[in-house]
N, C-alpha and C positions, 0 to 999 in steps of 0.2 A: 652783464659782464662783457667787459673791452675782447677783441676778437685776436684770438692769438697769432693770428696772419688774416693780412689785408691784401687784398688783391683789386686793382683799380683802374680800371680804364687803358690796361694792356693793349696796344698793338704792333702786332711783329710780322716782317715783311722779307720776303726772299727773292728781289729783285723785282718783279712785278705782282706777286703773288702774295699774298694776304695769309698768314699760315692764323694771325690773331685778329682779332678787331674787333675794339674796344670789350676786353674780356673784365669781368669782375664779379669777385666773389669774396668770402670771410669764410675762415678756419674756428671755431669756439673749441675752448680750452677745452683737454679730455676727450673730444668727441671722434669719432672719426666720421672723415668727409670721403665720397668718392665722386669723382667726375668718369662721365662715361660720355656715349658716345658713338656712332660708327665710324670704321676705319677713314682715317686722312682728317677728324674735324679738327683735331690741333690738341689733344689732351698732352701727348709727352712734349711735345713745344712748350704746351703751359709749364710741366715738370722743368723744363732745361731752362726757363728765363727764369721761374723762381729759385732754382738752385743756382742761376748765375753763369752758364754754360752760354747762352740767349742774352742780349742786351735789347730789352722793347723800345721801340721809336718810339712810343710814348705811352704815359701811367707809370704809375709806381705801385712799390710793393713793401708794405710795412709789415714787421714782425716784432712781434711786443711793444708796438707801438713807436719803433724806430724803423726807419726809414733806410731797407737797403737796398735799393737799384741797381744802385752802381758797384758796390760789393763785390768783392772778387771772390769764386766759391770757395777759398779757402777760411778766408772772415766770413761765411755767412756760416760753415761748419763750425767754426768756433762759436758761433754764438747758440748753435744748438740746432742745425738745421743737417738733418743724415739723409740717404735716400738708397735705393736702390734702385736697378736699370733693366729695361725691357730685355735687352741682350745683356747675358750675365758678365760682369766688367771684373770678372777675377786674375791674378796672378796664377794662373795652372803650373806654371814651376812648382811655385811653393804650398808647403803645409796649411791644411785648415787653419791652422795656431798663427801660422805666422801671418795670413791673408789674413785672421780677423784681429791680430794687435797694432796690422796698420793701421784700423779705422783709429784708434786712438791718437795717431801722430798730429794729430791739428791742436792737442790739449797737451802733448809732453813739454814737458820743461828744460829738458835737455840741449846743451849747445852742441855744436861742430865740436869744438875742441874737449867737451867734457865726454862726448859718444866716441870720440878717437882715444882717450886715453882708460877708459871705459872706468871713470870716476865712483868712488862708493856710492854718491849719491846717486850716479846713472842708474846702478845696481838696483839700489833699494826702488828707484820707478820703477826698473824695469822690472823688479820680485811683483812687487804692488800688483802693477798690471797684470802678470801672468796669473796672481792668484785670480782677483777679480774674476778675467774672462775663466778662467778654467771653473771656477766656483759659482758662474752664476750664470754668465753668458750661454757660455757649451751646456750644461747642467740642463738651464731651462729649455734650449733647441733641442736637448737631446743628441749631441754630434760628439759625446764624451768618445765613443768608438772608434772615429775614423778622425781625432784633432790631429795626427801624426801623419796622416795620409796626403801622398798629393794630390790636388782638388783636381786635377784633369784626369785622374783615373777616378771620379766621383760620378755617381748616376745623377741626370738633371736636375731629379728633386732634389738630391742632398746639396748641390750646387744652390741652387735658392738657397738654402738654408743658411750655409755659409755664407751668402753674401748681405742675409737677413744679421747677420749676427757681426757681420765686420761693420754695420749702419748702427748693430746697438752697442759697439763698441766705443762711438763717437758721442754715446751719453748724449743723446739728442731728446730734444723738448718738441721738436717734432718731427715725424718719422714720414717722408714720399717714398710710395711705394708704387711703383711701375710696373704694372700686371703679376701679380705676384705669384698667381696661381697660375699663369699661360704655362701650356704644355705639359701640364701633372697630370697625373691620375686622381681618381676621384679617393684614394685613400690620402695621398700627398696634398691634395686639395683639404679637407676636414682636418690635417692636421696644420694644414699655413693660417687655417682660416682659425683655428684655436689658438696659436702662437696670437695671431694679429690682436684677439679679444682681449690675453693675456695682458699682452705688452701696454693694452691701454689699460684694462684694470689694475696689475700688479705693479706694473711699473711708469704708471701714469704719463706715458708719452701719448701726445694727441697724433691722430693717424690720417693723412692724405692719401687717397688711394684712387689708382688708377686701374679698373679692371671694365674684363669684357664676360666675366661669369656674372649674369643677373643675376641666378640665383645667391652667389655668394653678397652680391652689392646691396641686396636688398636684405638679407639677413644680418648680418654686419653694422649697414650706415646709419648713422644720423642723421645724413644731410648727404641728398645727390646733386650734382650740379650737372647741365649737361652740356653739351657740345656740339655743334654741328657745322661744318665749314666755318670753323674759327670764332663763331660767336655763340654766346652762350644762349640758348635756345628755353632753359626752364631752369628752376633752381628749386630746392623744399623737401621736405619728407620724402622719404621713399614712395610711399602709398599716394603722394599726389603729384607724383612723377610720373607713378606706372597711369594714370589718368589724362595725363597731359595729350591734349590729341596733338600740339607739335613733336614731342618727343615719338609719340606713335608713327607720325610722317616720315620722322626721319629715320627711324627703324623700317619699317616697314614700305612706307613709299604711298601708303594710305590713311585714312582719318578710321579705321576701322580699331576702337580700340576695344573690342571682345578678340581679336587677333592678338593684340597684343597683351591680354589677360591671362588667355590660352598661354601664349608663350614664357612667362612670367611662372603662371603655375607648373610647364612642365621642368620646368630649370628646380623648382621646389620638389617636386614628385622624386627626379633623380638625385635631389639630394639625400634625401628620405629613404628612398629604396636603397 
């Protein structure tokens, strides 16, 4: 099966400084993929050139088998590409409701001149939409309580959530998700991490993920890719990652990988307990 993103021989450079070099990797339909990593190897770097925020000095990046580098992230939204962000990137003014029906605005069909005179047809999108997210969106996050609420009076978790839900408002084919469980609790944790399984069984979005919970990366992935000062260090199963004695180096700083088994299982133990 053709690989629903292609990732190829990426490198991106910050003046003298190397954040990528020559990165590549492939996304398979339905699955979810996580790249990991320790801090500074370049994973959200990878995130901001595949969403287009990034332009790489060289490689490209296909998805669905089209070729979009040069893309501006608004086209690469439209073609099905959502994400969310390490720092939560909401509108705190505004309503749950209204922060998740802008993920929609890269699909409406609406002009200038028919949203100024707020045309029947605006109407009827704008009905459409409303039910949609309230029906299925908010429904399945669970956020039907506080959709009226302003997001900056929201606790951190529910903040994720909402910004989880304004990426599935964008009707994406695939979903970047940028530490998704940083700074939760372990109850908000167990519920991101069921949302994520959700999303890819019920509503068959393939899932990119960026996380520094092993335990959750190993439970969850299909496929880890990993990272380390900007080049990608190992790629494959989870279980022959945790094995990889370079990926144990750059965790740990040694070739000792019963350290890193130890570690592995205790991130499971506390999910468990």
């Amino acid at each position: 099966m053709a690989p629903l993103l292609e990732v190829h021989g990426l490198t991106l450079a910050f003046g003298g400084v190397k954040a990528l070099n020559d990165v590549a990797f492939s996304v398979a339909p339905g699955s979810i993929t996580s790249v990991i990593g320790p801090n500074g190897a370049g994973k959200t770097s990878v995130f901001n050139t595949i969403s287009g925020f990034y332009k790489p000095a060289t490689g490209y990046i296909r998805f669905e088998g089209q070729d979009i580098t040069r893309l501006a992230p608004p086209r690469r939204a439209a073609r099905g590409l959502a994400r969310t962000f390490q720092n939560i990137a909401l509108f705190r003014g505004l309503t749950v409701l209204d922060n998740i029906k802008l993920g929609r605005h890269c699909h409406l069909k609406t002009g200038p001149l028919g949203a100024l005179f707020y045309s029947p047809a605006v109407r009827r999108e704008e009905e459409a939409l409303r039910t949609e997210i309230e029906e299925r969106i908010i429904d399945f996050l669970e956020i039907d309580h506080i959709r009226k609420a302003p997001v900056g009076a929201l606790s951190y978790g529910l903040q994720k959530r909402v910004e989880l839900a304004r990426a599935l408002a964008m009707k994406p084919k695939l979903l970047l998700l940028d530490e998704p469980v940083a700074g939760m609790n372990r109850e908000e944790t167990e519920d991101m991490a069921r949302f994520i399984l959700e999303v890819r069984r019920d509503w068959g979005v393939t899932v990119l993920m960026v996380e520094h919970d092993m335990g959750m990366v190993m439970d969850l992935s299909d496929h880890v890719v990993v990272l380390n000062f900007g080049q990608v260090i190992a790629r494959g199963l989870p279980q022959e990652v945790q094995r990889n004695p370079e990926v144990v180096k750059a965790y740990l700083g040694s070739g000792n990988v019963a350290q890193l088994r130890e570690r592995f299982q205790r991130y499971r133990r506390k999910e468990v307990a």
